[in-house]
N, C-alpha and C positions, 0 to 999 in steps of 0.2 A: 327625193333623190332615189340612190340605186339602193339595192340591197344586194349583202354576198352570200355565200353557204360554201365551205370548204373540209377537206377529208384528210387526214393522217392518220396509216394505219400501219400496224407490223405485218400486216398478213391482205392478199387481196382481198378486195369484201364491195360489196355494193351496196349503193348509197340510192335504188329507189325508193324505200319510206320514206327517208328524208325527203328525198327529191319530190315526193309526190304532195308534202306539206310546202316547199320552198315554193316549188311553179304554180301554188294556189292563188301566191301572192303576188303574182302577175297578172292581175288582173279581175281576180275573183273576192279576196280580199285584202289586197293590196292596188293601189295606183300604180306600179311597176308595169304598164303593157306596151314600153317604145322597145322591146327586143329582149332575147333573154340568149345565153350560153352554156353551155357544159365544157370541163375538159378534163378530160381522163389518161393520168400517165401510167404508161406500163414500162415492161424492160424493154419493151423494141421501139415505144416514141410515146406520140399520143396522139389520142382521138379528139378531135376537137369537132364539135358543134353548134353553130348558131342560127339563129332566126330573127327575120327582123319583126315577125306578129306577138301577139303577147302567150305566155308561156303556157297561162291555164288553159287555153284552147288550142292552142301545137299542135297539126298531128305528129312533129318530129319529135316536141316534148312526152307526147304521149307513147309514141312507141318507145322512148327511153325509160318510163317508167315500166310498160310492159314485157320490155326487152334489158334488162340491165347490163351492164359491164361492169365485171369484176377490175379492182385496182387500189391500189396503195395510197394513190394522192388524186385528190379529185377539188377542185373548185367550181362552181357557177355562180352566174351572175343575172339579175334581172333588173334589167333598166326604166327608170324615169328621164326621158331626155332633161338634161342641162343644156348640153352644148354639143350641137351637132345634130344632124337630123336624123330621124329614124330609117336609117339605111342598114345594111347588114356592112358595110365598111365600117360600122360605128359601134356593132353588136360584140362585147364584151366575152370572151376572155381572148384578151389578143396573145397570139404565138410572133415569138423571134427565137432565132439561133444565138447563143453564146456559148463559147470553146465545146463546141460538138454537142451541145445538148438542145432540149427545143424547153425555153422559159417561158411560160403563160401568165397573165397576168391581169386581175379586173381589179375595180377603182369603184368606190361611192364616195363621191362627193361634190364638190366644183370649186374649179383653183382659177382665182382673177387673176389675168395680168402674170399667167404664167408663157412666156414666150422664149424658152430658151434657144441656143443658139443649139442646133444638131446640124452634125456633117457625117460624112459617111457612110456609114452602114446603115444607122438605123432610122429610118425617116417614117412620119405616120402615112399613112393608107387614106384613114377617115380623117374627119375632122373635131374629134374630141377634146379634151384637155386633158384626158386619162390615157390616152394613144400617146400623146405629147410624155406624159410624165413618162409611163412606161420606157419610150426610145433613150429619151435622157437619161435614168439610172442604168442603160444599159450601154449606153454611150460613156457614161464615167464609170463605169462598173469596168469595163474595156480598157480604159485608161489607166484605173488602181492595177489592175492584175492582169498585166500583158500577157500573151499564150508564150510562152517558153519550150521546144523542142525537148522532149524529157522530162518536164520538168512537173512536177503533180497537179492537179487542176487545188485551185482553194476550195474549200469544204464550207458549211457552214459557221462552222468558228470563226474565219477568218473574214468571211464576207457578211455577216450581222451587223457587226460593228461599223462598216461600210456604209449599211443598206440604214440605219438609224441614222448616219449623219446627210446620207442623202434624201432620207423622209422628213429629216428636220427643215432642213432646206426646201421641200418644196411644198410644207406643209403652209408653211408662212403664208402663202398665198390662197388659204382656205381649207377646206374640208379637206382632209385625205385617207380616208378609211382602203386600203387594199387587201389582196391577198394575190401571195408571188410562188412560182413554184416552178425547180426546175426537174421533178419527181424523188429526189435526195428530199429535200428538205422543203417544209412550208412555212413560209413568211408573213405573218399575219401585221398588220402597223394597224391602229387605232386614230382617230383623230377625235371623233365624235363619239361612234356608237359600236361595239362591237364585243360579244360574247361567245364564250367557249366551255366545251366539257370534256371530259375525259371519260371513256366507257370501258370496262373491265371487269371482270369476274368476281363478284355474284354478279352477274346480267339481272334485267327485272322487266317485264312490261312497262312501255311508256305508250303514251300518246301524245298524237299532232296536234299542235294548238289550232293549226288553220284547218283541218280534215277533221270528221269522224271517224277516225282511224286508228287503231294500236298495234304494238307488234311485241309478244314474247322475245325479248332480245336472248335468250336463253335456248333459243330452240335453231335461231341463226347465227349463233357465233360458239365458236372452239372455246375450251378454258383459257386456254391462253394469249385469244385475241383481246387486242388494247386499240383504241381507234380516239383519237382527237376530234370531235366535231365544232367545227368554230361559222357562226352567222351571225348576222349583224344585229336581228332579234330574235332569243328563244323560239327553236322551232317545235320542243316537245316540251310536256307539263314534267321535266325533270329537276329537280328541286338544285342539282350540280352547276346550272349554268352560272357563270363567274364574267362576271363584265370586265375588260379591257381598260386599266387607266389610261386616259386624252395622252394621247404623246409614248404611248406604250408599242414596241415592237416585240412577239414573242416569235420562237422559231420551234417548229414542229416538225420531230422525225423518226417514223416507225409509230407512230402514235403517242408517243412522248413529247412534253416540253422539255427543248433543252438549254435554252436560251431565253432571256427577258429582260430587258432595257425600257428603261421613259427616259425621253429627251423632249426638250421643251423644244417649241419651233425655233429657228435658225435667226438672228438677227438680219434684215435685209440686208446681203454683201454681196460684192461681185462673186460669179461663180466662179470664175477662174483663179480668182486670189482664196477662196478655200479650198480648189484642189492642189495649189498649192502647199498645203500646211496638210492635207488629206494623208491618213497612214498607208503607205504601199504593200506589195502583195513582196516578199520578200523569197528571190530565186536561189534554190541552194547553187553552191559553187558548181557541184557535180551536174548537174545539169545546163549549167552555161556552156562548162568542159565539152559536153556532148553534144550541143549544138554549136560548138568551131565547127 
């Protein structure tokens, strides 16, 4: 399957060490070489990148590791096709617009017999099963918490809770390891395989498990920076790393975890009789007022 590699941080910071042990594993030592992505959010959007060749040999991967981009929230992803052919419509981390922002999003796993019904806005490009899942939480995601004139966008508190009953649901049908991010907040869900650390002052030297490589974290970061690193398997020999329980969704922001749920997969149900029962996004009166 795929592997992910994701960033939460308080402060911008670049993520080429990592990056340069992550796209090892596309193809050098990892099976990971049907395509790989990057996507780096700032305050004015994001930069997204992809390729359909394999990562370790990129020249696009490699000027990324030679050229960095500083930023807050950063995900990539390096694929083993499942489903879908190695096209760059199929290269991971996909962008969509929700209520003014751009939501990126990559997927490790493979979901059978996942065909939901999408209209509207958000339809896939490629031909994935992680394209598919993506439209669909963003399609009921749409639905929970209509756009309201005035009225405040939901924050993470209010959409975790959301995003675990819609990961239960589409977990059912297979592997679902993701990582979601609309530069606010990072959404990490669990299915199978997936680990995370926290890095913060005393900094130490580590090393890359896939590189002969280390880096003084001590000589590149502030006192006061804190950064979440979360991938699917330990990328440095740091004893922090903390694996994910199956069915677990954490939510990362500023480099904090501030959120964490397990929910077991979903019993097979229609999908429209649990957005039925589903908790809505709830509009203060004053802002209904203001959009008469």
């Amino acid at each position: 399957m795929c592997q992910l590699f994701g960033m939460s941080s308080n402060a911008p910071a670049t993520v080429n060490f990592s990056f340069t042990g992550f796209s090892a594993r596309g193809g050098r030592t990892g099976e990971h070489a049907d395509g790989w992505g990057i996507a780096f959010h700032d305050a004015s959007g994001c930069r997204l990148f992809v390729d359909e060749g394999s990562a370790c040999d990129s020249p696009l991967a490699e000027f990324l590791r030679r050229h960095p981009f500083k930023s807050r929230s950063v995900m990539a992803h390096i694929r083993k096709a499942t489903q879908g052919g190695v096209t760059l419509t199929n290269c991971h981390p996909f962008q969509r617009e929700w209520l003014g922002q751009h939501w990126v999003f990559c997927h490790n796993g493979d979901l059978k017999g996942f065909e939901p019904s999408l209209r509207g806005l958000y339809q896939p490009v490629g031909t994935t099963d992680s394209e598919r899942a993506f439209c669909w939480m963003l399609q009921e995601l749409r639905d929970w918490f209509p756009a309201h004139p005035g009225a405040p966008l939901p924050g993470w508190a209010e959409l975790a809770p959301a995003l675990a009953e819609l990961s239960a649901h589409i977990a059912q049908h297979g592997s679902f390891n993701y990582l979601l991010s609309n530069a606010d907040a990072l959404y990490a869900h669990c299915s199978t395989e997936l680990s995370w650390l926290q890095r913060r002052p005393p900094f130490s030297t580590v090393r890359l498990v896939d590189c002969d490589m280390s880096l003084d974290l001590s000589q590149t970061n502030a006192l006061e920076d804190c950064m979440a690193i979360i991938a699917t398997r330990p990328l440095t020999d740091e004893a922090a790393w903390t694996a994910f329980t199956p069915g677990e969704l954490k939510v990362f922001a500023s480099g904090e975890e501030v959120w964490a749920r397990t929910t077991a997969p979903a019993a097979a149900r229609d999908v429209d009789t649990r957005i039925a029962w589903a908790p809505r996004w709830s509009v203060p009166a004053s802002a209904l007022q203001m959009a008469v």
